[in-house]
C-alpha positions as CSV (number, residue, x, y, z in Angstrom):
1,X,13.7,-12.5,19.0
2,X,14.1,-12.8,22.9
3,X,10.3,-12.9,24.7
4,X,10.4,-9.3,25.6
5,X,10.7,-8.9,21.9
6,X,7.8,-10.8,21.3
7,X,5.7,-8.8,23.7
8,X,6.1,-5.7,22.4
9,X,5.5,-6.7,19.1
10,X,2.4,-8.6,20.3
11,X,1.4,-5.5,22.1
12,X,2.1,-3.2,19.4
13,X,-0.2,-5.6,17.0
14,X,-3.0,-5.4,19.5
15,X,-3.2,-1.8,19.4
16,X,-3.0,-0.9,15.8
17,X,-6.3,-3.2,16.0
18,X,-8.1,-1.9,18.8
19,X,-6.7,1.5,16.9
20,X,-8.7,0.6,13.7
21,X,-11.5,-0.9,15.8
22,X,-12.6,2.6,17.2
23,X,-11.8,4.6,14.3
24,X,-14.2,2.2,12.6
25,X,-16.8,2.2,15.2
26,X,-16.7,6.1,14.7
27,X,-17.4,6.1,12.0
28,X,-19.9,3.7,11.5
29,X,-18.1,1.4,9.5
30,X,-17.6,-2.4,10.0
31,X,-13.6,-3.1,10.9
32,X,-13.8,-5.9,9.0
33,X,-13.9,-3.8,5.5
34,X,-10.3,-2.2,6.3
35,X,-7.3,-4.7,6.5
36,X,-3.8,-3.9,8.2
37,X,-1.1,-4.1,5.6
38,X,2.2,-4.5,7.5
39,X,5.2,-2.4,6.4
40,X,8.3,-4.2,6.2
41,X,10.8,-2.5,5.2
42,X,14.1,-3.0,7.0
43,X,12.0,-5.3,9.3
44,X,14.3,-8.7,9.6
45,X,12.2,-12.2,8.8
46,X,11.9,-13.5,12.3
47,X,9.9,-10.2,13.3
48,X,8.1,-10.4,10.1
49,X,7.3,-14.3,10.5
50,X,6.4,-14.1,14.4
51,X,3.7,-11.1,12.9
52,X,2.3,-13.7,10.8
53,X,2.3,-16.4,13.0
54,X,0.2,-14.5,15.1
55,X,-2.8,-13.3,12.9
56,X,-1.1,-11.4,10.2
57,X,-1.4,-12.2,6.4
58,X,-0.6,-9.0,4.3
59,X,2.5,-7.2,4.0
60,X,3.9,-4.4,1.8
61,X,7.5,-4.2,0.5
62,X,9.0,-0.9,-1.0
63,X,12.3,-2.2,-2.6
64,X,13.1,-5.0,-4.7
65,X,15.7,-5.9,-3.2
66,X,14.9,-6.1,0.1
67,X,11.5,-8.0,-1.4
68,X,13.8,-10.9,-3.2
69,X,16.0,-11.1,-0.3
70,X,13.4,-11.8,2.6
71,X,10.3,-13.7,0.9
72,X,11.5,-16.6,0.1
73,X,12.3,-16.8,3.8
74,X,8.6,-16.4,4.5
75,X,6.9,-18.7,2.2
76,X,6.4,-21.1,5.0
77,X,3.2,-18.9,6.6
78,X,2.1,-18.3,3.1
79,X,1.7,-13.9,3.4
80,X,-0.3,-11.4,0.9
81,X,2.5,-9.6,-0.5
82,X,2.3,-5.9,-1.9
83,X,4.5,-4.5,-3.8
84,X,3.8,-0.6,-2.4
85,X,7.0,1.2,-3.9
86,X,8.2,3.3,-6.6
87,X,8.8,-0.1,-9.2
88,X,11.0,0.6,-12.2
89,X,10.4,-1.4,-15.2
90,X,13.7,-3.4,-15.2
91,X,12.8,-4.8,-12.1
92,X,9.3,-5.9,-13.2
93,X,10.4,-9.4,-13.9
94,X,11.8,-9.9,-10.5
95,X,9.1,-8.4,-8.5
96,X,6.3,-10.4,-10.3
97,X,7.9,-13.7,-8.3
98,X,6.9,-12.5,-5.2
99,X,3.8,-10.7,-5.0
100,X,0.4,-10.7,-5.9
101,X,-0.9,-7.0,-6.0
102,X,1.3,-4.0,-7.2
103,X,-0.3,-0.6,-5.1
104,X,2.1,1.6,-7.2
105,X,1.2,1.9,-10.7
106,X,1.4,5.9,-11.9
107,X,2.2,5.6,-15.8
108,X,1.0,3.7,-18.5
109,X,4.5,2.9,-19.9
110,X,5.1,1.2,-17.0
111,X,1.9,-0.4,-16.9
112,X,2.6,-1.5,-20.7
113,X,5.8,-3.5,-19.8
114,X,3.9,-4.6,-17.0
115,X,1.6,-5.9,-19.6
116,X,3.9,-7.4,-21.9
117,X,5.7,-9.4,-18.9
118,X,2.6,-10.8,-17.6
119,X,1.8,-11.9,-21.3
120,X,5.3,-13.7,-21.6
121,X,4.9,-15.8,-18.1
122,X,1.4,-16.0,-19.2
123,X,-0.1,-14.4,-16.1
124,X,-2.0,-11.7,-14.4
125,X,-2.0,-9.4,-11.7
126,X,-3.9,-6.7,-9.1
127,X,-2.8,-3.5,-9.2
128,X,-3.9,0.4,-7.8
129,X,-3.3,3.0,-9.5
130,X,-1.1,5.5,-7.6
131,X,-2.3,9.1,-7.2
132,X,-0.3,12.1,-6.2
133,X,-3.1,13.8,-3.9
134,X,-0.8,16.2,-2.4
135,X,0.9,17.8,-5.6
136,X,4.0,17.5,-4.3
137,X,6.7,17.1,-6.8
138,X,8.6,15.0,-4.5
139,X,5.9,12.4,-4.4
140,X,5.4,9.7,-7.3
141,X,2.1,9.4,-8.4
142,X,-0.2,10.5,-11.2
143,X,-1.6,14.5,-10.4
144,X,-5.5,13.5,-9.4
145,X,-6.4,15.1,-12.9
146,X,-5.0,12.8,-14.6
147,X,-6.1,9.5,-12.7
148,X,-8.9,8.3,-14.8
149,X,-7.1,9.3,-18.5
150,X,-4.9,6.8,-16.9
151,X,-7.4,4.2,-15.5
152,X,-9.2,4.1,-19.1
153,X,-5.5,3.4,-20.9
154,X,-4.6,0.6,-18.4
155,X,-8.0,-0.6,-18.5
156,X,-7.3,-1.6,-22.2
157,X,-4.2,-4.4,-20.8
158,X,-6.0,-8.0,-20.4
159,X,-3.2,-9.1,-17.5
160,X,-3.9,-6.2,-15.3
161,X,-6.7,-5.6,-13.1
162,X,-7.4,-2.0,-11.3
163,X,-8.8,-2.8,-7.8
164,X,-8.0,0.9,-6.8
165,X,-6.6,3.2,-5.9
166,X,-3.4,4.6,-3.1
167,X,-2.0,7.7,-2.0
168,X,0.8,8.7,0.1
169,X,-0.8,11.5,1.3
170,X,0.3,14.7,2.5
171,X,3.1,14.2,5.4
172,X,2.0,16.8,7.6
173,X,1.1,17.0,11.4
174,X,-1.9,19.1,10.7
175,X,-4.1,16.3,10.4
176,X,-6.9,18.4,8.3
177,X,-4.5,18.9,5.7
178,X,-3.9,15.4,5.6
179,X,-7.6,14.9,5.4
180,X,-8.4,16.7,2.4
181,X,-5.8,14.5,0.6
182,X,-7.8,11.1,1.8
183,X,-10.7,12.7,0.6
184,X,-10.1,13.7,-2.4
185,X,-8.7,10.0,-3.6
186,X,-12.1,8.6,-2.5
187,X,-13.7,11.3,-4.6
188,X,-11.9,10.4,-7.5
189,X,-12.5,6.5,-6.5
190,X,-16.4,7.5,-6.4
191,X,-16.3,9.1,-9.7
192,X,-14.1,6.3,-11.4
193,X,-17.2,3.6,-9.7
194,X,-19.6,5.7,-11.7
195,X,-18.0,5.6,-15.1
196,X,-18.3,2.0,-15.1
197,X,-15.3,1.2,-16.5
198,X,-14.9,-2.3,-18.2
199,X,-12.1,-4.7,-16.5
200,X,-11.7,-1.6,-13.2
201,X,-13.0,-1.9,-9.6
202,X,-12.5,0.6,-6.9
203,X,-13.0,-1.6,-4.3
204,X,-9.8,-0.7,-2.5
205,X,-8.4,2.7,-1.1
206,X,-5.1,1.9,0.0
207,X,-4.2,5.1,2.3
208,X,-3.1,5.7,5.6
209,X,-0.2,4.8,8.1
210,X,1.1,5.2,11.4
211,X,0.5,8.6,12.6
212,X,-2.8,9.0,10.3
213,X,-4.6,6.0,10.1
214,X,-7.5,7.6,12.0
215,X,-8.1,9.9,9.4
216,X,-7.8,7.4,6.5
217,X,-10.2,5.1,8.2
218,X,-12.7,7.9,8.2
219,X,-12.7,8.8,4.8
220,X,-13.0,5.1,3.2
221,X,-9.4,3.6,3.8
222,X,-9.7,-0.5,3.4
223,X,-6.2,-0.9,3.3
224,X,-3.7,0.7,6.3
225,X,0.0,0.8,5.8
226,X,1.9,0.5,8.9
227,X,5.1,-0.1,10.0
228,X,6.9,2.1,12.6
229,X,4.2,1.4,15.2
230,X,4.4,-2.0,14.8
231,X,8.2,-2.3,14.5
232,X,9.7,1.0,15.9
233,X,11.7,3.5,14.2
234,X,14.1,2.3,11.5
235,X,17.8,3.3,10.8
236,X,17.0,4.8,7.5
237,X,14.7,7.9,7.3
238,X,11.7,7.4,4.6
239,X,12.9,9.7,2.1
240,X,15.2,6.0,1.4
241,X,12.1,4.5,0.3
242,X,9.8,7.2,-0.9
243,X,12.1,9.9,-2.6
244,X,10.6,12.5,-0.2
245,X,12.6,15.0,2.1
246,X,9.9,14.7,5.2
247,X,10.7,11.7,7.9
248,X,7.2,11.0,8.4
249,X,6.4,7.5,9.2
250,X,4.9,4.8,7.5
């Protein structure tokens, strides 16, 4: 990276903060309860390690490959790494290496090889269970009726622990629409709190991202995904990554 480089990053960094700051403050919320998760994907190392030399300690990753390929490159400034994409089971060995959260978990036979890995490397592991809040059949993600059916099943598997919940959300530019799909994962997070489920927290609602973060923030995002407004545009449009026809931007 050449020092103009640098300083837009820099620049971009400082105002996804000041970003989250006033959403925060207007909503009477301390910014210190939502974190900024950066989204790397297609994002070379050196961008990703100057971030994290420079404040940043959480990033998201959506494809295996691309995961394997850069972390061991950025072990050295020791990130939080997420697994926040659509994770096949033959690829649960290889992503376990790497990351210490999983954001994406929608089925229990997933979540059941998931189980049985961690129980052969004799670990365990943070996940959020990932809910389809738009009904789009494009989307991964459990349908919102069936989220806690599916909390209480992976509940039962002793290496994984539900911290909560995320959502894609709706990629629209009519930003109420968008709302009512925030909304209605920290409805069901409020009713999963109540059922007091044994070995589940829903502490974190991982929702939100460049264009919408606002929104999120005001209806109980801690976790923010961004990426293009750090790191500009990419070369491949996000239905690469998310399966989805809309180019909206994480």
């Amino acid at each position: 990276m050449d020092k103009s480089q640098q300083e837009i990053l820099l620049a971009n960094l400082k105002t996804i903060h000041q970003r989250i700051k006033r959403s925060c403050e207007k909503s009477n919320r301390n910014p210190q309860e939502v974190r900024l998760l950066l989204a790397t994907k297609t994002v070379d190392t050196n961008r990703i390690n100057f971030a994290l030399e420079n404040g940043e300690n959480l990033i998201g990753e959506n494809k295996v490959q691309e995961l394997t390929q850069k972390c061991s490159d950025l072990e050295k400034n020791h990130p939080e790494v997420h697994f926040i994409g659509h994770l096949q089971s033959n690829k649960i060995k290889e992503v376990l290496k790497w990351v210490s959260c999983i954001q994406s978990i929608d089925r229990f036979s997933l979540a059941e090889k998931l189980q049985n890995r961690l129980a052969f490397e004799n670990k365990e592991i943070d996940v959020f269970i990932q809910v389809n809040t738009s009904y789009e059949e494009s989307k991964f993600g459990v349908c919102p009726e069936g989220v806690i059916e599916l909390v209480r099943k992976v509940s039962t598997l002793d290496r994984i622990h539900i911290k909560g919940l995320m959502t894609i959300g709706l990629f629209d530019s009519d930003l109420d629409k968008v709302r009512r799909c925030f909304r209605l994962l920290k409805r069901i997070q409020t009713e999963i709190d109540e059922l007091n489920i044994e070995n589940v927290e829903m502490k974190e609602l991982s929702m939100g991202m460049s264009g919408d973060l606002e929104v999120a923030i005001e209806e109980g995002a801690t976790i923010i995904r961004v990426g293009t407004a750090i790191f500009g545009k990419r070369i491949y449009p996000d239905s690469y990554y998310w399966n989805e026809s809309s180019n909206k931007s994480i």
